[in-house]
N, C-alpha and C positions, 0 to 999 in steps of 0.2 A: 602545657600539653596535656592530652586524656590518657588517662591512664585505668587501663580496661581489666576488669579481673577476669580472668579465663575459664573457659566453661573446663567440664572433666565430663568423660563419658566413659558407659559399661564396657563389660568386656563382648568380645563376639570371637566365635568360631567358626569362619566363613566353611567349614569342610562340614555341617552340621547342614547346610542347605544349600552348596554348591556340589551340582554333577557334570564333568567334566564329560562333553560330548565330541570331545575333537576326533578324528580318523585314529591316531593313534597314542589318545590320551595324554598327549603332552604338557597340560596344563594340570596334572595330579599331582606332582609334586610341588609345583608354584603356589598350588592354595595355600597350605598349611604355610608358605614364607607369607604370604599375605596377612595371614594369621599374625605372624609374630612381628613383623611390621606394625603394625596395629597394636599390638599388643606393648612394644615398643614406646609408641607415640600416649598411650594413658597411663603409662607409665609415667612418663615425664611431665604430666598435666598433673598426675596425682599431685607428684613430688613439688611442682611449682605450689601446688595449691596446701602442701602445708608448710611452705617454706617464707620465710620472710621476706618483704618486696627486696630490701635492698640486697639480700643473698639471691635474691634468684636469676638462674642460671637460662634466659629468654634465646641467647645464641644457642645451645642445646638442644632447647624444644623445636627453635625452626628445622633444624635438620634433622630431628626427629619426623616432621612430619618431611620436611623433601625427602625421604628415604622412603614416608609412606605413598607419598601422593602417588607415584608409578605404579603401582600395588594397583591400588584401585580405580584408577584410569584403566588397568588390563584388565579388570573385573569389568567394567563398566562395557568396556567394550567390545569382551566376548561373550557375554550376556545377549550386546546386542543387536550381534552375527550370532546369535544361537552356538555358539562354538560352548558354552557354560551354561546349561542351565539351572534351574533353581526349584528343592522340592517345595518349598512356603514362600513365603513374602517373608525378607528379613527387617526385623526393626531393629534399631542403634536409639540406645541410652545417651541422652545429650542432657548436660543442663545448662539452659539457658542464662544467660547474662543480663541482655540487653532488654530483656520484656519483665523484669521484676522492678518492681517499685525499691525495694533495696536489695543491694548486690547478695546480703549473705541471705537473702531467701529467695534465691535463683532456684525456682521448679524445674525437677529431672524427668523430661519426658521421654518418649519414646518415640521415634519417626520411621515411618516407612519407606522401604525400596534405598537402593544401593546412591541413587540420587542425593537421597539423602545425609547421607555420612560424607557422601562428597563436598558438598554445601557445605557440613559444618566441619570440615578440613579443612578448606578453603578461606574461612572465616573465623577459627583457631589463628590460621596461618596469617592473615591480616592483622588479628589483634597481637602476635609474638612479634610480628616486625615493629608495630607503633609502639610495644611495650619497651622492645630491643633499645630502638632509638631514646626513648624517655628515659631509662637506665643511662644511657651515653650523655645527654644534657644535664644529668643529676650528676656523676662525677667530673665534670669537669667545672660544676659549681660557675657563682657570678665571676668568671676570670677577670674581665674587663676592668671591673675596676677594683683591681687588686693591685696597687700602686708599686707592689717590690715586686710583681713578674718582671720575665725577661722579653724581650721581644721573639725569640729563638720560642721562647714555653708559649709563650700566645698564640704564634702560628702552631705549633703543634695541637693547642686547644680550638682554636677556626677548623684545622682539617677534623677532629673529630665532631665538631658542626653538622660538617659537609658531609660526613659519613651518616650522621641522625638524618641529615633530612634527606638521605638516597633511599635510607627504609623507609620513611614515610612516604616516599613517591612510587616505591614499590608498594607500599602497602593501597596505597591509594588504589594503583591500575588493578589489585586481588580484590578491593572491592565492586568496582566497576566491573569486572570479569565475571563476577557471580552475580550481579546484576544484570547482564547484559547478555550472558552467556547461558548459565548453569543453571539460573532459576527458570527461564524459559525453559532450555530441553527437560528440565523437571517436570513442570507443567503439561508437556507436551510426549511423556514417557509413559510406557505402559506400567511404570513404576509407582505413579501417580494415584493413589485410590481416588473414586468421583469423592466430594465433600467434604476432601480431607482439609484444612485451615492450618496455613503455615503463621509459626510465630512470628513477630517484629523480625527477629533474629535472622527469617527469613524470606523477608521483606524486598521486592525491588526498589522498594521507596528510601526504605532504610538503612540499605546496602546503599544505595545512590547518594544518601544522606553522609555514608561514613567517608565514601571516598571525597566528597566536598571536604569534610573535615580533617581527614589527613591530609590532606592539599593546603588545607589552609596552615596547619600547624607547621610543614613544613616552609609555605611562605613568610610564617612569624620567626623562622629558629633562620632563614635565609636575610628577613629586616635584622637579625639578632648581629650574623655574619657580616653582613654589608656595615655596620658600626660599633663592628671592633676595635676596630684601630682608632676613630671619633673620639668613641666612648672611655679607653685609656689616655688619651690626650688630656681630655676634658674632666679627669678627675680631680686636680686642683682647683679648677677655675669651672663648673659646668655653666652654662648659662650662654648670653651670646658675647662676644662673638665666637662666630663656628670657627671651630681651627681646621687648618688646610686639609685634613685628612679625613675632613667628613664628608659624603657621599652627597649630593643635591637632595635640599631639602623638598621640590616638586617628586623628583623620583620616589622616595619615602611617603610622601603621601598617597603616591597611587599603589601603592603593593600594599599597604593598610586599606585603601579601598576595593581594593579586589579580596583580601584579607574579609571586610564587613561584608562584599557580595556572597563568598563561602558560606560564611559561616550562618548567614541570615538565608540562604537557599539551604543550606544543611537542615537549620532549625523548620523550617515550614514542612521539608519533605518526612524528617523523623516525627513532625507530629501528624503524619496522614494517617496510618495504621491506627493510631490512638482515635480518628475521630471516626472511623466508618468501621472497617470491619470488628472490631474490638466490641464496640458499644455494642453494635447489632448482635456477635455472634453470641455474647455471654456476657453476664455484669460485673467477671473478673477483671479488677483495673489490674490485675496483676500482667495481662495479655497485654497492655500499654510498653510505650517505649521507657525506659527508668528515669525517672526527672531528672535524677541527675545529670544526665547526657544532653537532654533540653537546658538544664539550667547553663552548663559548662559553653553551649552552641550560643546561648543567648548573653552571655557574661563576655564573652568574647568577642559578637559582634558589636556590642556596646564599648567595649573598652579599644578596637582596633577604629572604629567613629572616630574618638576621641584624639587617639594618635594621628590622625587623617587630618584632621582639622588644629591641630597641633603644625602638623609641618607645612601645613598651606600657607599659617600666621608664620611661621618662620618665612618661609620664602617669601611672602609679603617685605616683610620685616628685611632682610637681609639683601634683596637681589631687587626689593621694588623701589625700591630710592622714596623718595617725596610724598609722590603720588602714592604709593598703597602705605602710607601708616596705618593711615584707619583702618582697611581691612586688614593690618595684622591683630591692631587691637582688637579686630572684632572677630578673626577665629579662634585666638588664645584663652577670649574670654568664653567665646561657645566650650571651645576643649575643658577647659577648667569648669564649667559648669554639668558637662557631662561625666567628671570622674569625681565631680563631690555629689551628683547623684546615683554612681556605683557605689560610689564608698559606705551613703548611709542609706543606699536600697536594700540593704540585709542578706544581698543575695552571694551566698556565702558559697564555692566553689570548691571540694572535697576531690578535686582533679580524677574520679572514680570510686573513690571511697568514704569515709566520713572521717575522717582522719582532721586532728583539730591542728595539728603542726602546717598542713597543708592549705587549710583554710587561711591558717594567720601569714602563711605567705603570700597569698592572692591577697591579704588585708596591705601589708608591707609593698607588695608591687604598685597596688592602687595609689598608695599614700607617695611611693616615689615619684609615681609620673607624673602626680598632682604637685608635689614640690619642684618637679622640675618646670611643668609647664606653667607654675607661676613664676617663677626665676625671668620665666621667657616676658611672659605679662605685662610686668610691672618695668621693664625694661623698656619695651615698645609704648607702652602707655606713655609711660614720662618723655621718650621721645618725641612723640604727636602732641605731648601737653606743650611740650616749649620750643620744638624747631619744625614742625609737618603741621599741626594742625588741620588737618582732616577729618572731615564726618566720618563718624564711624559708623557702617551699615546696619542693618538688623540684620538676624539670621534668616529674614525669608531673602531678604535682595544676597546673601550669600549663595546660596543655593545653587544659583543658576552660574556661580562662578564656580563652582564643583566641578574636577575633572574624572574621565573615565579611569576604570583602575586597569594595575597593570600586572600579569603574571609572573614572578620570577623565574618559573623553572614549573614545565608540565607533569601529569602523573607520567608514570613508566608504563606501558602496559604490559598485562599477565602473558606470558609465552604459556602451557602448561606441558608439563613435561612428557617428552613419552611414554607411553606405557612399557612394562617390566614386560608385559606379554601378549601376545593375541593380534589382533587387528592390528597395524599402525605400530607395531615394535620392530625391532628392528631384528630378532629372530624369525620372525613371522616374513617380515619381509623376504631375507634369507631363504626359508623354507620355499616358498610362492617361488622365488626365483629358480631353485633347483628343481621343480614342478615342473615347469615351462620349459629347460633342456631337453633336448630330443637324445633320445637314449640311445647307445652303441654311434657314435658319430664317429665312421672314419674320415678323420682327416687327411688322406692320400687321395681318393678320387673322390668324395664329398657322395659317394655309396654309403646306406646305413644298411643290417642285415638282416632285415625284413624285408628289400629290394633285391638282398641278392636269391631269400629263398624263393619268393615270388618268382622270377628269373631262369632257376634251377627245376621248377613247376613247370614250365611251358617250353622249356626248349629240351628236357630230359638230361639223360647224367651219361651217356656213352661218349665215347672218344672223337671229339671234336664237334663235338655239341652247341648249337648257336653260331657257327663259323660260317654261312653260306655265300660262298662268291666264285 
């Protein structure tokens, strides 16, 4: 899984250029909470950012900012009914992440219009859920094959799985959302200066880029889930044969193929920004996407290949009887040559950081799956050497024996929350309602008493007045 280090921004005092235009000022005292809402959430970005990965505290900051997000959702959108308006153009202190070549010299910029801080709330809030979830797969460690758990302690560590890859599917639909959503009406806001150049960070490409990739991570931690139960079987004896409790080895191969379609659309769309407007607008490669992030997209859809054509040769091997020996031996041998060319391609994986523990764990997962799917190898070899007997294919006539992949579980999409105030909140609403009641209604003859002075005008006030018959 990626693992994102989090941007931290300035302070801001929305009451320093917010004028509250409403009929009768109702939004004056809401600023200043706006204020400390915000103030709230860099609070908790500071504290993340000088705190230790494994102390930090990513459940916090999300609700740090859902408590902000309402805040300015009611800024944004009584700004845009004029009910708010603004003596300057406010800029917000953001520093970047995703556009530095390395994470600890993430340049602190400045961005304009109220749009903007929204974006990068928005995408704060994406990186705390993928961070959340990566803290939840770190504690509960390799369980599977931990031969003295219980079975009672396993399903308790499956459900915390299922809880990592519910943030990832959330996180995925908040990137898509600000993709599809927020960077457009940005674009299309008077908020917008003409010429202004948004970073990677704020990218629809890039954004589109992240939500592939938390899709995919949660697909890989969902293959992780589906061979739990396999994978503690199979701890004495790994190798074939598959014990009852393992999942269909076709199945497994297409969620790794949908798996390499992610993460290889992820990788193409994160490096768009790098090759056109970046270059052209300035010769800072620092305005690029962080290699890291390329490397991590590319390391992934390489080693998820691998396991693809891993489980093809198994379902060969297992479910094909006679006839498919050969093409077991001949995807196991593809698989196996594709993780001994990860292994000594150099491309070493720092899961968002440079951190040398993490790297040697990518070295140790590679070297496992490569001992495993030799296990499988020489197994079905020797099978085909002395009872099948089958050509074995090349990998071009494989190819076209490839199936489509298959999704486990889709993103979530963003709802965003109400706004705290203005437009579209539900005080507002309220208000607008009481607007609209007709005032002094009597309820007895459905006369109100502006009908009855009108009334008292034209038939006069003496005794038996309006009576004629």
């Amino acid at each position: 899984m990626y693992l994102y280090q989090l941007p931290t921004t300035g302070a801001v005092t929305f009451s320093d250029f917010c004028v509250d235009h409403s009929r009768d000022r109702a939004y004056t005292h809401l600023i200043p909470e706006a204020t400390q809402a915000r103030a709230n959430l860099r609070g908790a970005l500071k504290e993340s950012k000088r705190t230790d990965h494994d102390e930090k505290d990513f459940l916090s900051l999300v609700k740090a900012i859902e408590e902000y997000l309402p805040y300015i959702r009611g800024l944004l959108e009584c700004v845009a009914h004029d009910e708010i308006g603004l003596k300057n153009e406010p800029k917000f202190g953001w520093r970047t992440t995703l556009s530095a070549n390395f994470f600890n010299n993430a340049p602190k910029l400045d961005f304009p219009g109220l749009h903007a801080d929204y974006s990068f709330i928005l995408l704060t809030y994406a990186f705390a859920l993928s961070n959340l979830a990566h803290s939840i797969v770190t504690s509960v460690g390799i369980y599977e094959h931990d031969r003295a758990i219980s079975d009672s302690e396993r399903k308790a560590k499956d459900e915390k799985l299922n809880v990592a890859v519910d943030f990832l599917c959330r996180a995925s639909g908040v990137f898509t959302f600000i993709s599809e959503n927020v960077l457009p009406d940005w674009e299309t806001s008077r908020g917008s200066p003409p010429g202004f150049h948004k970073t990677p960070d704020l990218s629809r490409e890039v954004n589109s880029a992240l939500a592939k990739m938390s899709l995919a991570d949660a697909q890989t931690l969902a293959i992780r889930r589906l061979l739990s139960k396999s994978a503690y079987d199979s701890n004495i004896t790994p190798g074939p044969p598959l014990p009852k409790s393992h999942p269909p080895p076709a199945l497994l191969a297409k969620l790794h193929i949908e798996c390499v379609s992610l993460y290889s659309s992820a990788r193409l769309l994160a490096k768009t920004p790098g090759a056109s407007k970046s270059s052209s607008s300035s010769g800072d490669s620092g305005k690029d996407v962080a290699s890291d992030l390329r490397r991590y997209l590319s390391n992934q859809a390489s080693l998820h290949s691998a396991l693809s054509h891993k489980w093809l040769g198994v379902e060969a091997g297992e479910k094909g009887g006679t006839d498919k020996g050969g093409e077991a031996v001949a995807f196991l041998q593809w698989a196996r040559k594709e993780l001994e060319d990860i292994k000594d391609g150099g491309k070493l994986v720092s899961l968002g950081s440079a951190e040398k523990e993490k790297e040697e764990r990518w070295k140790a997962d590679i070297n496992n799956e490569l001992a495993n799917v030799t296990i499988f190898f020489k197994y079905y070899k020797k099978m085909n050497d002395t009872l099948h007997f089958q050509p074995v294919p090349t990998q071009k006539d494989l190819q076209a024996r490839i199936p489509g992949g298959r999704i486990a579980l889709p993103s979530k999409p963003f709802t965003p929350p109400t706004p705290a105030f203005g437009p579209g909140s539900v005080e507002h609403a309220r208000r607008q309602t009481e607007q609209l009641q007709l005032p002094d209604d009597d309820p007895q003859d459905g006369r109100d008493s502006s009908h009855e002075e009108e009334l008292s005008r034209t038939t006069g006030n003496y005794a038996g007045a309006g009576s004629y018959f």
